[in-house]
C-alpha positions in Angstrom: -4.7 -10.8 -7.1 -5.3 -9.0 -3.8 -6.2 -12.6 -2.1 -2.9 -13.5 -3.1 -1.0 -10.9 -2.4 -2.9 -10.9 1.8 -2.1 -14.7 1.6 1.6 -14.6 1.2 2.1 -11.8 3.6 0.2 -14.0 6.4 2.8 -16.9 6.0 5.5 -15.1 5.7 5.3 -13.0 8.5 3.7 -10.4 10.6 6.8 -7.5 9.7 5.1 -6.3 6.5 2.2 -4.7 6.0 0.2 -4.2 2.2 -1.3 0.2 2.5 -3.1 1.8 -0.5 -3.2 5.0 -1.0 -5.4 7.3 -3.5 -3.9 10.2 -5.4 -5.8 12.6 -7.9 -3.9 13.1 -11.1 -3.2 16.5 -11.8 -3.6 15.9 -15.7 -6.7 14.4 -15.9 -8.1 14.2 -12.2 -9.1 11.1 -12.4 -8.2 8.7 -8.8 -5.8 6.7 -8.8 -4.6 4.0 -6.4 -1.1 3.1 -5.2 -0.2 0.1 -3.6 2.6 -1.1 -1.7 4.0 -3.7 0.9 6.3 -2.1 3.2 7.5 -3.0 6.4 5.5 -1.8 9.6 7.5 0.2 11.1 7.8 2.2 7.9 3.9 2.5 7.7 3.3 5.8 8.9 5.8 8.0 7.0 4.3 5.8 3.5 1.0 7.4 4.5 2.3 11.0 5.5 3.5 11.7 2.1 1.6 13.5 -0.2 
């Protein structure tokens, strides 16, 4: 799904970009990964956040 996903953002444009970030869980603290596509100017304050 991840091919896919880095496929469409290469014809579409070059103003997105795909980040993942890992979080513990606080329950369980198991890792956990979150993924988004975001724009790339909005990159930086997506990885700043805890």
């Amino acid at each position: 799904m991840a091919k896919k996903v880095v496929a469409s953002l290469q014809t579409q444009g070059k103003d997105f970009a795909k980040v993942i970030r890992m979080k513990k869980s606080d329950k369980s603290g198991a890792y956990a990964f979150q993924e988004d596509i975001i724009p790339n100017d909005q990159v930086k304050d997506f990885l700043a956040k805890k």
